[in-house]
Backbone as ProteinMPNN parsed JSONL, in Angstrom:
{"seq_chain_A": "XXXXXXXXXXXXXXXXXXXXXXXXXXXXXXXXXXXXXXXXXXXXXXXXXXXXXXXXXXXXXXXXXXXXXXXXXXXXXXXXXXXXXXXXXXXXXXXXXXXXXXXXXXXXXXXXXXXXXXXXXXXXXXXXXXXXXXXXXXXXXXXXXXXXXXXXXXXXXXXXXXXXXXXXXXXXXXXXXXXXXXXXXXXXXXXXXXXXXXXXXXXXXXXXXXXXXX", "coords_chain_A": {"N_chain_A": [[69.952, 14.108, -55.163], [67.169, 15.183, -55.826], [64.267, 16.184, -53.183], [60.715, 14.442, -52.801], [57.923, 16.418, -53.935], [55.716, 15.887, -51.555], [56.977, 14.531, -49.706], [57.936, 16.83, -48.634], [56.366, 18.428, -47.789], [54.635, 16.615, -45.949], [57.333, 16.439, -44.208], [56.191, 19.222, -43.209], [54.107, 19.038, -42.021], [54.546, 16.966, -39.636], [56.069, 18.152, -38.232], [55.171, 21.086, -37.487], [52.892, 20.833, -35.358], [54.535, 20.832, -33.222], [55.829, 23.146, -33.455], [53.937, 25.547, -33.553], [53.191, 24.168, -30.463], [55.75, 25.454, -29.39], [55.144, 28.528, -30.521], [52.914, 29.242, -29.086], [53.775, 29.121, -26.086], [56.117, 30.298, -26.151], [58.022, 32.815, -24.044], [58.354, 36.056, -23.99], [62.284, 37.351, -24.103], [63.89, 38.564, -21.341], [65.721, 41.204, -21.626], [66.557, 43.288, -19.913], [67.12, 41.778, -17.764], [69.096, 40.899, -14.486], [72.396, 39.895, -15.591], [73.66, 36.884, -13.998], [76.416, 35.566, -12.93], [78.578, 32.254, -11.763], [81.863, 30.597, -10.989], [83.649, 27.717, -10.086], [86.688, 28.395, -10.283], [88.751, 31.424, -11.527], [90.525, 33.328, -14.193], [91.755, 35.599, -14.887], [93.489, 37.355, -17.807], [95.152, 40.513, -17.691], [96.596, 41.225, -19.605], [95.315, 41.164, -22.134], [93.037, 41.09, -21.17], [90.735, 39.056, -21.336], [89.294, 36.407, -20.017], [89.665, 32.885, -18.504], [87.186, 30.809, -16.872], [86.44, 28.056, -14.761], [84.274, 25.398, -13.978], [81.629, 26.421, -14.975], [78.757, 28.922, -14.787], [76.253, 30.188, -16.176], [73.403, 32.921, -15.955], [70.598, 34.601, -17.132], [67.473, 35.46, -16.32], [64.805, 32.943, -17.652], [66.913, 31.571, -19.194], [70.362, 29.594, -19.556], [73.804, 29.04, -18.657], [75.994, 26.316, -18.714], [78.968, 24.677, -17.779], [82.234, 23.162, -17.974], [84.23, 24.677, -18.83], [84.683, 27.712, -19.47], [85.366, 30.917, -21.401], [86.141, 33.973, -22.178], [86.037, 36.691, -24.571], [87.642, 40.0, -25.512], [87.372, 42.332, -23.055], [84.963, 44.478, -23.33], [83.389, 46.607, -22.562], [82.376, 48.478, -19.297], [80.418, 46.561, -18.846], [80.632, 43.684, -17.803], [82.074, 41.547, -19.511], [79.815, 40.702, -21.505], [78.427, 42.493, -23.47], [78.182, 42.52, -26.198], [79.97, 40.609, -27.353], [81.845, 37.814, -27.422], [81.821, 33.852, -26.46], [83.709, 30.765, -25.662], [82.33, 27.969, -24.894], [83.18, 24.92, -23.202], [83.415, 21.037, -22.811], [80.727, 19.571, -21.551], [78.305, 20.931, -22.232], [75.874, 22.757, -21.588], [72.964, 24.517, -22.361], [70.028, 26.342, -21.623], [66.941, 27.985, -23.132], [64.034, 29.484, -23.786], [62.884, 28.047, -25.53], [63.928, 25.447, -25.139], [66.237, 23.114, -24.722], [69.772, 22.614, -24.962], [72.467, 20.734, -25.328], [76.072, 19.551, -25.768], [78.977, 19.259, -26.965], [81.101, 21.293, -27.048], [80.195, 25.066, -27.263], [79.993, 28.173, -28.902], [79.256, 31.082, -27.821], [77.073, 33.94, -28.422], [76.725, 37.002, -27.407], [74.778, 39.98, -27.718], [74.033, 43.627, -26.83], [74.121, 42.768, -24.469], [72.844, 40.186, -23.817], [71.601, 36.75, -24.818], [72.44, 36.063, -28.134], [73.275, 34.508, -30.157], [73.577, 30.65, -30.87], [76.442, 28.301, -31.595], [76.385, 24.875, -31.619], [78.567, 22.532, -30.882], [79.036, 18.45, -31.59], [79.266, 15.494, -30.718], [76.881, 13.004, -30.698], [75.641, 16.678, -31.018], [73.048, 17.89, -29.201], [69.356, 18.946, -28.632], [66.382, 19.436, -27.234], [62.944, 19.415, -25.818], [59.653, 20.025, -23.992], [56.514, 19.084, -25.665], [53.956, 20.592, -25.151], [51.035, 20.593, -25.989], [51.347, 17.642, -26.386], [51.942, 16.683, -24.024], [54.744, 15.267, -24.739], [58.443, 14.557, -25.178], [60.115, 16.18, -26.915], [62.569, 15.464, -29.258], [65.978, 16.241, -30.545], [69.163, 15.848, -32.948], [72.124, 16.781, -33.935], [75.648, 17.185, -36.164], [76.129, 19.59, -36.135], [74.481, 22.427, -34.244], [73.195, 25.253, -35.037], [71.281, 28.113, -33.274], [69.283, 30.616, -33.393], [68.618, 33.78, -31.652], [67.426, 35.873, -31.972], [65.66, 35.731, -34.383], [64.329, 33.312, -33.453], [65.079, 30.734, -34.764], [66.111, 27.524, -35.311], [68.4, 25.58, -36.287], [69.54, 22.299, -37.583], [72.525, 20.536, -38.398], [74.607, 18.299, -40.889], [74.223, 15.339, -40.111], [71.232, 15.135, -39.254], [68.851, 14.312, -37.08], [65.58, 14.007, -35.968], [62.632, 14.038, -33.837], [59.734, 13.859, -32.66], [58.024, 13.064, -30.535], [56.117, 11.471, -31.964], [56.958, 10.707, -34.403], [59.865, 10.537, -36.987], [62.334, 12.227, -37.898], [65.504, 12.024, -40.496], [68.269, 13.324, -41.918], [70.156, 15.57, -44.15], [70.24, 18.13, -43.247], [68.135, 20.246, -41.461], [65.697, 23.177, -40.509], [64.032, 25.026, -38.343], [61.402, 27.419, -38.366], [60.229, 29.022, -35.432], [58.348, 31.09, -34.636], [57.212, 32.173, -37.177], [56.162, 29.27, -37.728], [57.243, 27.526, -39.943], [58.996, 24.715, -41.742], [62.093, 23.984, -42.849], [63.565, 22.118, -45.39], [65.887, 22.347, -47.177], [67.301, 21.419, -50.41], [69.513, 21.864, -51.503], [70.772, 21.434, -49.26], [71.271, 19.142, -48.527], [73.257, 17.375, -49.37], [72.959, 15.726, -51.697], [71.078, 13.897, -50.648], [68.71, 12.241, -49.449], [65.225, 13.126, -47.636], [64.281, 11.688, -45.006], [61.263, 9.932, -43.473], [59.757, 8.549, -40.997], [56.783, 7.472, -39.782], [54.423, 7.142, -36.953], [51.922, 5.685, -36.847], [48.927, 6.327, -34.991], [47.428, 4.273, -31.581], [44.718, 2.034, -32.74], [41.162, 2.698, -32.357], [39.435, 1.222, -29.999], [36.382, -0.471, -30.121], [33.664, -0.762, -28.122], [32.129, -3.581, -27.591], [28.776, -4.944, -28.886], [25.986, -4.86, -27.1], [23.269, -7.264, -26.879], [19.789, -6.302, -26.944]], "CA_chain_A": [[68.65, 13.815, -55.743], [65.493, 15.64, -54.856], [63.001, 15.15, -52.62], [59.343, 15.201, -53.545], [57.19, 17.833, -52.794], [55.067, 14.934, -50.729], [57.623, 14.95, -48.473], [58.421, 18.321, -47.828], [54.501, 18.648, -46.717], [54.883, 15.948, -44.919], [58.078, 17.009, -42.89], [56.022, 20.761, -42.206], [52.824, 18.721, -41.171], [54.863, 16.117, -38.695], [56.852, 19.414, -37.163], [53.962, 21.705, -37.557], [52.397, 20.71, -33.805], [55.725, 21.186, -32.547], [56.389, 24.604, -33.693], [52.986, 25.577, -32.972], [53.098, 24.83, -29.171], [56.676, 26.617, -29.153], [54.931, 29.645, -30.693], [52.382, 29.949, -27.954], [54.114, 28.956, -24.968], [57.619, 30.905, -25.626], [57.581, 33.709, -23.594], [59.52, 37.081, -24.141], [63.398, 37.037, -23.676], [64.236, 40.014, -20.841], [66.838, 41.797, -22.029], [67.04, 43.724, -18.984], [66.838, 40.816, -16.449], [70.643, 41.109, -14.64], [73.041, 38.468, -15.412], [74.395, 36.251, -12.827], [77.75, 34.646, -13.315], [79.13, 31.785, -11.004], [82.462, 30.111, -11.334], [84.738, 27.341, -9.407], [87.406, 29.418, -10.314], [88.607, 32.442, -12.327], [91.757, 33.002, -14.375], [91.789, 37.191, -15.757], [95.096, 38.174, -18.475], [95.246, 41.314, -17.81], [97.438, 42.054, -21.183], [94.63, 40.571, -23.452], [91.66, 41.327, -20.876], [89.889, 38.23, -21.166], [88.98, 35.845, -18.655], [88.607, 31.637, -17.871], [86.149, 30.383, -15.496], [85.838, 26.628, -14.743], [83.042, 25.088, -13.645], [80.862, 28.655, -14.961], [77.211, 29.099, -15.014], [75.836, 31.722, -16.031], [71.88, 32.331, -16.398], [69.831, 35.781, -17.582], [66.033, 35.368, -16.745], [64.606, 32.02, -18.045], [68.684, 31.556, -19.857], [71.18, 29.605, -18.378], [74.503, 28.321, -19.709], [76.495, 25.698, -17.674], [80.038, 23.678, -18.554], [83.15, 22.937, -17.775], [84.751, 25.778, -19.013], [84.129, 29.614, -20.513], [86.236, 31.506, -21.726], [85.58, 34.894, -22.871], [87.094, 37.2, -25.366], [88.331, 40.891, -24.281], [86.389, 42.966, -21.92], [84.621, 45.892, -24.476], [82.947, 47.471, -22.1], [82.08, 47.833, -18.151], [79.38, 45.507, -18.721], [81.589, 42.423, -17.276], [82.158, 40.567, -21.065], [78.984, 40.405, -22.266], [78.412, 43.792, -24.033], [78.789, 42.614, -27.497], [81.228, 39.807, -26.956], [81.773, 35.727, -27.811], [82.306, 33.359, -25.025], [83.67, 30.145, -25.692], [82.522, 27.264, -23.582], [84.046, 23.779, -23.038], [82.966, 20.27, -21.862], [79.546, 19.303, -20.842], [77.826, 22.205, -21.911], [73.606, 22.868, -21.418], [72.347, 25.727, -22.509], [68.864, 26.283, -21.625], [66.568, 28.7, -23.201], [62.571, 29.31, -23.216], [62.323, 27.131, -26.031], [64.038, 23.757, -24.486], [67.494, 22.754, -23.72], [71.052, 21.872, -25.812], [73.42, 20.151, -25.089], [77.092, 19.579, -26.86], [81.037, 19.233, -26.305], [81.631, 23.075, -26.796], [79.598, 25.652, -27.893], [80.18, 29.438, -29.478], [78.006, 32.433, -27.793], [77.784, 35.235, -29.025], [76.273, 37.853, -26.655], [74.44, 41.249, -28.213], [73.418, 43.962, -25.934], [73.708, 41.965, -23.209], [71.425, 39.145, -24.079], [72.354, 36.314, -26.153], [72.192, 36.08, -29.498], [73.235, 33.208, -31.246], [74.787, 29.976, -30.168], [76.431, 27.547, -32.622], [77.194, 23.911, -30.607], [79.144, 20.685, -31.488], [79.002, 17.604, -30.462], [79.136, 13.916, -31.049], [76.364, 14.537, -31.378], [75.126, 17.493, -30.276], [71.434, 17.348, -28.623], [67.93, 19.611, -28.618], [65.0, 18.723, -26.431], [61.674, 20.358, -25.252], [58.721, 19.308, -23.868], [55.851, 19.583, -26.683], [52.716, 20.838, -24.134], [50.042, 19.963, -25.843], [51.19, 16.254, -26.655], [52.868, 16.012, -23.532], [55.709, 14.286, -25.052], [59.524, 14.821, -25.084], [60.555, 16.692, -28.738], [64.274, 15.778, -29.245], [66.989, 15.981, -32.029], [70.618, 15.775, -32.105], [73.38, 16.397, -35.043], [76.866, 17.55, -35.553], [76.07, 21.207, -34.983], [73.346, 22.795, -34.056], [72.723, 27.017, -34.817], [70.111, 28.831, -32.587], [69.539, 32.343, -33.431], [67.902, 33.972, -30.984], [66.528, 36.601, -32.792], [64.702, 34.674, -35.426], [63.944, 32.053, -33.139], [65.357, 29.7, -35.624], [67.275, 26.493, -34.67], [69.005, 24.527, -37.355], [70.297, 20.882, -37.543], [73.022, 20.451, -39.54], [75.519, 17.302, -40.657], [73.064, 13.641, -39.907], [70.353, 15.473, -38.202], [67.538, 13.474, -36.398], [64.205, 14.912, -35.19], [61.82, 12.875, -33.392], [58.59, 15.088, -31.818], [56.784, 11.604, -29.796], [55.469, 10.154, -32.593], [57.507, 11.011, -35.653], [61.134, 10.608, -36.655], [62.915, 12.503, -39.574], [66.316, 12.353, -40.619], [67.966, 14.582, -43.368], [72.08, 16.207, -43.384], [70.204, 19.242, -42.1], [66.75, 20.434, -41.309], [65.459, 23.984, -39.783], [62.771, 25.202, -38.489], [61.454, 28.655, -37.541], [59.339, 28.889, -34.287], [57.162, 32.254, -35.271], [56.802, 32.0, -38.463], [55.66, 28.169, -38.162], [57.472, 27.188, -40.788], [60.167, 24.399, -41.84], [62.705, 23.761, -43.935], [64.723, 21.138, -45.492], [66.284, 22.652, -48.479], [67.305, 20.309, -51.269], [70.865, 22.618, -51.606], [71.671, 21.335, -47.773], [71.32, 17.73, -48.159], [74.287, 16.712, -50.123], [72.513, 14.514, -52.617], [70.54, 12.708, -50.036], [67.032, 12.278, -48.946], [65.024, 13.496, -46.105], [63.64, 10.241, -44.265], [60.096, 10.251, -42.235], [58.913, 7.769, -40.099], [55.672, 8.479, -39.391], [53.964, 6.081, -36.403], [50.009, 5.765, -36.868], [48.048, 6.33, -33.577], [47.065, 3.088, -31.95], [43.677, 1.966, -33.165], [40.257, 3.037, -31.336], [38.44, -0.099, -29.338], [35.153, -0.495, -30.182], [32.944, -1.591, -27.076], [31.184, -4.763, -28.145], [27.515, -4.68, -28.669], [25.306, -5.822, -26.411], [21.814, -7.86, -27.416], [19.089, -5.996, -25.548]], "C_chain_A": [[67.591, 14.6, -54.987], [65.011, 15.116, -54.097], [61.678, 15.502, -52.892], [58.621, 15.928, -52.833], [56.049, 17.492, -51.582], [55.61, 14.909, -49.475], [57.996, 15.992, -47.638], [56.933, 18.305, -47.134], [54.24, 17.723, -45.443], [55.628, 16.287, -43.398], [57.455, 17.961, -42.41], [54.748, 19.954, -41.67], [54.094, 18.016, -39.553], [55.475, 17.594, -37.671], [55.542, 20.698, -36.648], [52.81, 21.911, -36.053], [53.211, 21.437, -32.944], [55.919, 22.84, -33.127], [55.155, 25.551, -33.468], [53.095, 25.716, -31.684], [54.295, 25.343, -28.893], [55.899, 28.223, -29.113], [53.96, 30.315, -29.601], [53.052, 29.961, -26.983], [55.926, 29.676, -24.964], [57.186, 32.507, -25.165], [58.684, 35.069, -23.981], [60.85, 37.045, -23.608], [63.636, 38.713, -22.668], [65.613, 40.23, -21.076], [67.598, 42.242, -21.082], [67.148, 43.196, -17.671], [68.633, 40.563, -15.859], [71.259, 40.068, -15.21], [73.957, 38.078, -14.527], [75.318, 35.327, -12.983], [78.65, 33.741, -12.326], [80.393, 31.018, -11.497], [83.18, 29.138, -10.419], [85.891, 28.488, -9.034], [87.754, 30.278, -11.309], [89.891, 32.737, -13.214], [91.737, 34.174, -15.488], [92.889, 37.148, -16.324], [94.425, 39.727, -18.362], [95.816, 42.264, -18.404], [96.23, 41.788, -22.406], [92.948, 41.307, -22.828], [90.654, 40.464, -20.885], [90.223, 37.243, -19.712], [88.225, 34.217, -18.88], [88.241, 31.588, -17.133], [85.742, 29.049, -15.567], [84.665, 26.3, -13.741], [81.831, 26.12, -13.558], [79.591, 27.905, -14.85], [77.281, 30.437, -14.62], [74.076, 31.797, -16.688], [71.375, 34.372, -16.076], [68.419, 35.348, -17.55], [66.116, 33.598, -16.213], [65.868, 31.281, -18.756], [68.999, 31.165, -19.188], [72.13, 28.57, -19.212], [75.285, 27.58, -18.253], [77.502, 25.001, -18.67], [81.538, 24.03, -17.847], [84.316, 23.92, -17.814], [84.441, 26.795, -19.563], [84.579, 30.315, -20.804], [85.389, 32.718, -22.753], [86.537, 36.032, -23.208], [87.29, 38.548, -24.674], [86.976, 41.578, -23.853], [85.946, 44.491, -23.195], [84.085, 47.223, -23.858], [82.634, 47.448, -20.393], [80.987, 47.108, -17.916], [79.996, 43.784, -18.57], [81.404, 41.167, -18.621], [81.039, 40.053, -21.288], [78.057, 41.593, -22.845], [78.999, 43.305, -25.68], [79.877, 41.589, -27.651], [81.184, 38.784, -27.221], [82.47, 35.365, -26.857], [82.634, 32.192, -26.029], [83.576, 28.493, -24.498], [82.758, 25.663, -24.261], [83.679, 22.605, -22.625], [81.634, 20.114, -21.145], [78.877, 20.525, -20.912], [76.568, 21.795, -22.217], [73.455, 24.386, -21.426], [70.631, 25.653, -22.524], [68.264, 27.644, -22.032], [64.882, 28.626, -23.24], [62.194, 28.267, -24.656], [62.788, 25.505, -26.316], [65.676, 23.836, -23.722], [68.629, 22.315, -25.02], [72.015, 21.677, -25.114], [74.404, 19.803, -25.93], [78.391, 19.491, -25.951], [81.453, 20.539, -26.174], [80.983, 23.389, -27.753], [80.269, 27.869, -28.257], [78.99, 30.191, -29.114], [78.369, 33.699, -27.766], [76.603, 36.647, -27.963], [76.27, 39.54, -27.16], [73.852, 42.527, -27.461], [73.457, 43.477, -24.692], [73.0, 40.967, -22.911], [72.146, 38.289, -24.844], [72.03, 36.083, -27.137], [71.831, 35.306, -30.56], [73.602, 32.101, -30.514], [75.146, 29.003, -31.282], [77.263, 26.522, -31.458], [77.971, 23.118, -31.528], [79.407, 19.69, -30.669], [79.104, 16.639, -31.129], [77.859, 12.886, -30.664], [75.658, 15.794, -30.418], [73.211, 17.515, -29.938], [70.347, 18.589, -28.343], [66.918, 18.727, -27.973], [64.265, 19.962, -25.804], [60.816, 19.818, -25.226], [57.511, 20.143, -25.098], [54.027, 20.005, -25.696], [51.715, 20.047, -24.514], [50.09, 18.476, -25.812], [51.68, 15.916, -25.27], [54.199, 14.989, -23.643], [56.898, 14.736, -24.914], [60.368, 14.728, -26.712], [62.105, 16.665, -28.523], [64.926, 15.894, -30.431], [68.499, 16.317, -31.998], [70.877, 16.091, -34.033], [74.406, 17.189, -34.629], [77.061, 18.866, -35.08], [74.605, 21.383, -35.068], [73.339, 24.372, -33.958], [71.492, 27.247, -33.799], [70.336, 30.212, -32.615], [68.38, 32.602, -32.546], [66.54, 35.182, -31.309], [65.58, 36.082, -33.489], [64.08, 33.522, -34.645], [63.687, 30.351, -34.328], [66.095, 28.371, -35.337], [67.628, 25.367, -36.17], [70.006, 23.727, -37.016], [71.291, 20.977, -38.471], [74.268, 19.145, -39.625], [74.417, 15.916, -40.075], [72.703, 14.295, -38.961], [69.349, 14.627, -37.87], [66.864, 14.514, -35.891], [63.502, 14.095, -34.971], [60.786, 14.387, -32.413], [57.571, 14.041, -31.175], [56.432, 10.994, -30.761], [56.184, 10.114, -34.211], [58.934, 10.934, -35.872], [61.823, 10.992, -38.396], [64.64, 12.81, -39.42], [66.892, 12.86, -41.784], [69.758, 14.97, -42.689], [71.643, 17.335, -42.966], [68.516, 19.772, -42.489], [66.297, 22.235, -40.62], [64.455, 24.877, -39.616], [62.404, 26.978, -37.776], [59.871, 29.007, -36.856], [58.184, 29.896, -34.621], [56.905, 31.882, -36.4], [55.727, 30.138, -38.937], [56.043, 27.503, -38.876], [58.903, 26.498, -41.04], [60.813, 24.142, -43.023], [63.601, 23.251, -44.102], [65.014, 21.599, -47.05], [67.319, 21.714, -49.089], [69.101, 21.012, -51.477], [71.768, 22.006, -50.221], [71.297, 20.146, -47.427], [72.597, 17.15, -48.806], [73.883, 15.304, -50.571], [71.63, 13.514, -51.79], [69.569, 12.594, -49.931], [66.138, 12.37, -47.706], [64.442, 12.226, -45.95], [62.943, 10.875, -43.266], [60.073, 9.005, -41.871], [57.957, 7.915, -39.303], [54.742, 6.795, -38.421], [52.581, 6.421, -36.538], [49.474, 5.541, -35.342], [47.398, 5.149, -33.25], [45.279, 3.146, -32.658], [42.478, 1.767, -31.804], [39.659, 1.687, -31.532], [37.304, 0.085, -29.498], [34.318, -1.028, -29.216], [32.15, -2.524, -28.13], [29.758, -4.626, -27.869], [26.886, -5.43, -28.353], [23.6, -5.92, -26.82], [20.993, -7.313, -26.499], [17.803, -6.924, -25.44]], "O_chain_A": [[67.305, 14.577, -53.79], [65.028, 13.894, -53.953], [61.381, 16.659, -53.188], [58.563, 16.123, -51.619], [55.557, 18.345, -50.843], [55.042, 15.156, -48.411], [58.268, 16.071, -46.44], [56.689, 18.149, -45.938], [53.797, 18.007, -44.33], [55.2, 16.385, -42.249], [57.69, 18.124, -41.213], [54.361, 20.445, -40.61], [54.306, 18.745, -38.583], [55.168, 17.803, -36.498], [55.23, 20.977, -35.49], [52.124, 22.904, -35.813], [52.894, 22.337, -32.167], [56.592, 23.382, -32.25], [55.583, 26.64, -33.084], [53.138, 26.862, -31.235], [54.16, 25.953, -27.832], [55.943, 28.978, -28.142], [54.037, 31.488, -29.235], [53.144, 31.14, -26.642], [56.731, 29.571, -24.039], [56.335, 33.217, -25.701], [59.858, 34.802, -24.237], [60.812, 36.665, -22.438], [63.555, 39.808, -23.225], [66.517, 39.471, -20.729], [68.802, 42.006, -20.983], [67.246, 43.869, -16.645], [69.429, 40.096, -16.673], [70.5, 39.113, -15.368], [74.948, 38.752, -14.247], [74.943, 34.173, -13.191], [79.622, 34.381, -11.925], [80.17, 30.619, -12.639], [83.559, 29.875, -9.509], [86.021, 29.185, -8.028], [87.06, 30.051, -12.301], [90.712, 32.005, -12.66], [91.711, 33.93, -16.694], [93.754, 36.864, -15.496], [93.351, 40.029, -18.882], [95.817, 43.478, -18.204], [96.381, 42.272, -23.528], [92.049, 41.807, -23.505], [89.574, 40.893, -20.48], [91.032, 37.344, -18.789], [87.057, 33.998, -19.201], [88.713, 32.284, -16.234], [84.807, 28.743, -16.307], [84.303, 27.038, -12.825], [81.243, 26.537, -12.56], [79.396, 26.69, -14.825], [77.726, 31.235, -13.795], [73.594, 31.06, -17.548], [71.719, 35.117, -15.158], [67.98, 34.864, -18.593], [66.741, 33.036, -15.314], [65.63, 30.076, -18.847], [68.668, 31.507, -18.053], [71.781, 27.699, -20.009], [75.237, 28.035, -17.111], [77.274, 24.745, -19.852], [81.8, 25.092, -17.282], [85.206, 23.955, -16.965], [83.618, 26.577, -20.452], [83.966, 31.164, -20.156], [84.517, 32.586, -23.611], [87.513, 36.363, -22.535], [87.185, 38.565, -23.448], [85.834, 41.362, -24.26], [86.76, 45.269, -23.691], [84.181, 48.381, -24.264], [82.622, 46.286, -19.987], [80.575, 47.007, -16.761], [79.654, 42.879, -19.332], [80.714, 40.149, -18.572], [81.04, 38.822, -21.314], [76.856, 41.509, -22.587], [80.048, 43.704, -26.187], [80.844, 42.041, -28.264], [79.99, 38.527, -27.374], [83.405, 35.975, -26.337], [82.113, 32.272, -27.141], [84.392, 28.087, -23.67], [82.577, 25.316, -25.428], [83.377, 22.87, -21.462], [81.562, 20.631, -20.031], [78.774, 21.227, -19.907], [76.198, 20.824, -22.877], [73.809, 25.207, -20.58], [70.037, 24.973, -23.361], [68.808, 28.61, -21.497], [64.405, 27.637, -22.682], [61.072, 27.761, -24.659], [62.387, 24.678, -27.135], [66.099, 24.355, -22.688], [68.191, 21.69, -25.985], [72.41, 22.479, -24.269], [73.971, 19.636, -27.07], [78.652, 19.61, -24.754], [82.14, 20.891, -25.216], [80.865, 22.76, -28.804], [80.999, 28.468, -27.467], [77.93, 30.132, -29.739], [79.337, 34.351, -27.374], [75.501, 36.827, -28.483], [77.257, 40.272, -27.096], [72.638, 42.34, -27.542], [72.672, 43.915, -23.851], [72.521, 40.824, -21.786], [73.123, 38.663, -25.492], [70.847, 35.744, -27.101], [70.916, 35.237, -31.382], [74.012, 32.379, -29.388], [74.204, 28.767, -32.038], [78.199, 26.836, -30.723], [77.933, 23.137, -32.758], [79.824, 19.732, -29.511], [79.04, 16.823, -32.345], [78.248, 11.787, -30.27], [75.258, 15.668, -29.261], [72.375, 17.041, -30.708], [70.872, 19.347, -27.528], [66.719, 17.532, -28.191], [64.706, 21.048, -25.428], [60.63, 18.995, -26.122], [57.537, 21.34, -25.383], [53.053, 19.311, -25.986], [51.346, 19.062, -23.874], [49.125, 17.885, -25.328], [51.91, 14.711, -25.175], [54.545, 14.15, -22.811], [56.731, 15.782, -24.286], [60.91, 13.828, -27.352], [62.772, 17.476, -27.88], [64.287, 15.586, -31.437], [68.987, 16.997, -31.095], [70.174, 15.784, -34.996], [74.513, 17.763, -33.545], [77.741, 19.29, -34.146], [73.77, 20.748, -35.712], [73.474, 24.84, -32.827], [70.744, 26.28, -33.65], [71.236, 30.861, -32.082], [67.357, 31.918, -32.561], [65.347, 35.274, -31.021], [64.479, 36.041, -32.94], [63.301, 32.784, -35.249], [62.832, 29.492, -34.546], [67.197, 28.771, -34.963], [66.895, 24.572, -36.758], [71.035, 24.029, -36.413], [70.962, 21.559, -39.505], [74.886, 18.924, -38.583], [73.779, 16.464, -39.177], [73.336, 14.339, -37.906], [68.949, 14.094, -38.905], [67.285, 15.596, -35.483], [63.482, 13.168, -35.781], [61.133, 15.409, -31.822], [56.361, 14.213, -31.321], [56.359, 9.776, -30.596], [55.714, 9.36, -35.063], [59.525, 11.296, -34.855], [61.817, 10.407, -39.479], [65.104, 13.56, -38.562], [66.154, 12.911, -42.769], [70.326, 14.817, -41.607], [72.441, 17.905, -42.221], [67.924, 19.661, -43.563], [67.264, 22.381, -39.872], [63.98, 25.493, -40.569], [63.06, 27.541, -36.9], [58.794, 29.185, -37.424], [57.077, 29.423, -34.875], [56.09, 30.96, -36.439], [54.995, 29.882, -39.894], [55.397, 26.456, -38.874], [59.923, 27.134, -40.775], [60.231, 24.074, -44.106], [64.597, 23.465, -43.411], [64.341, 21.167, -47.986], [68.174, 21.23, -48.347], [69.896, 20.081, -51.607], [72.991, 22.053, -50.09], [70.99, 19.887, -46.263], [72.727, 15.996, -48.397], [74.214, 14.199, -50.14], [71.464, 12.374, -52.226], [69.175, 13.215, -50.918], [66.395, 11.622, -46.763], [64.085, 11.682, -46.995], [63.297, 11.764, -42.492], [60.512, 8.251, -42.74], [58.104, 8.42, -38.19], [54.51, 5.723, -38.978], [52.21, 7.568, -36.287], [49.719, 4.519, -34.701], [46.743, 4.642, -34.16], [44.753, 4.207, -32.997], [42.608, 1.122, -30.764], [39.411, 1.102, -32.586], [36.95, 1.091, -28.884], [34.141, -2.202, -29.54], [31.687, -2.196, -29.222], [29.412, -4.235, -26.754], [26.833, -6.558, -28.845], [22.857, -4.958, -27.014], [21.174, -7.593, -25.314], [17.086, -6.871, -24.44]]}, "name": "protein", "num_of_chains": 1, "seq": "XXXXXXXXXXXXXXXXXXXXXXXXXXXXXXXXXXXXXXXXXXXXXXXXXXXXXXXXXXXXXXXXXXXXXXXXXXXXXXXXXXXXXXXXXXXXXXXXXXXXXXXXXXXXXXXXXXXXXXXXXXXXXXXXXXXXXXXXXXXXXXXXXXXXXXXXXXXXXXXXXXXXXXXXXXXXXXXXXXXXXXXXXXXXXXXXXXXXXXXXXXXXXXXXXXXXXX"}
């Protein structure tokens, strides 16, 4: 069933703050900032060329991926597997980038140039958070996966997504929003018959000092 076009305005006003102070406050991704790769331990095939690493972190810049495990596909180039390459990581993973934080059971990155690219998580559920500056508040949202293209600075919910930005709470089977551009979207093709849901809290109400008889 549709949803009305009341609501769609709705969902881009309630997000609309939020994507806003992303757009000022994200800062350029350095491409050329080195990357630094730590591991417990390490575990190279040297018939296949790839390589696990438990307990990894690895962090580029403001970037930084952390989890349980990492596993990365073959070596393409002497740029130590991340020249174009997909990692898979494992267990307690946090990926932080300049526009918040995810979290998930295992995630898919895909590393372009040397930088990363995309990431697609999963989780039970999988989790988004960022602080929203100007409201000071704590912008979160969780579903079963979660895309982030890095390029586009796009992040999409998908599967019983939640979004909550401090004072607002929308749920929907998938939602996505894009940080430059300002602009969101809950397309009526990527709900499977359902309906986006707002909950919209009203600001408390302003105190009037009582007037005094002079």
């Amino acid at each position: 069933m549709a949803v009305s076009s009341l609501n769609w305005l709705t969902l881009a006003a309630v997000l609309a703050p939020l994507v806003q102070a992303n757009a000022a406050a994200t800062p350029a991704h350095d491409a050329q900032a080195p990357i630094l790769l730590d591991a417990q331990s390490t575990s190279i095939d040297l018939k296949t060329n790839s390589a696990v690493f438990s307990k990894i972190r690895i962090s580029q810049g403001a970037m930084s991926i952390t989890a349980d495990q990492g596993q990365a596909s073959e070596q393409r180039s002497a740029n130590l597997y991340f020249e174009n390459n997909v990692w898979n990581f494992r267990g307690n993973v946090k990926i932080t980038v300049e526009q918040g934080q995810l979290f998930s059971d295992d995630a898919q990155i895909t590393f372009v140039n040397s930088a990363l690219s995309k990431a697609v998580v999963n989780g039970k559920p999988a989790s988004f958070e960022q602080t929203v500056a100007k409201k000071g508040k704590l912008a979160k949202g969780h579903a079963d996966t979660i895309d982030y293209d890095a390029a586009k600075h796009l992040v999409r919910f998908s599967k019983n997504a939640y979004l909550n930005d401090g004072d607002h709470d929308i749920l929907a089977q998938s939602v996505k929003y894009d940080i430059l551009a300002q602009k969101v979207i809950a397309e009526e093709a990527e709900q499977n018959s359902q309906r986006v849901h707002i909950t919209i809290t009203p600001p408390p109400p302003k105190t009037t000092p009582p007037k005094t008889n002079p």
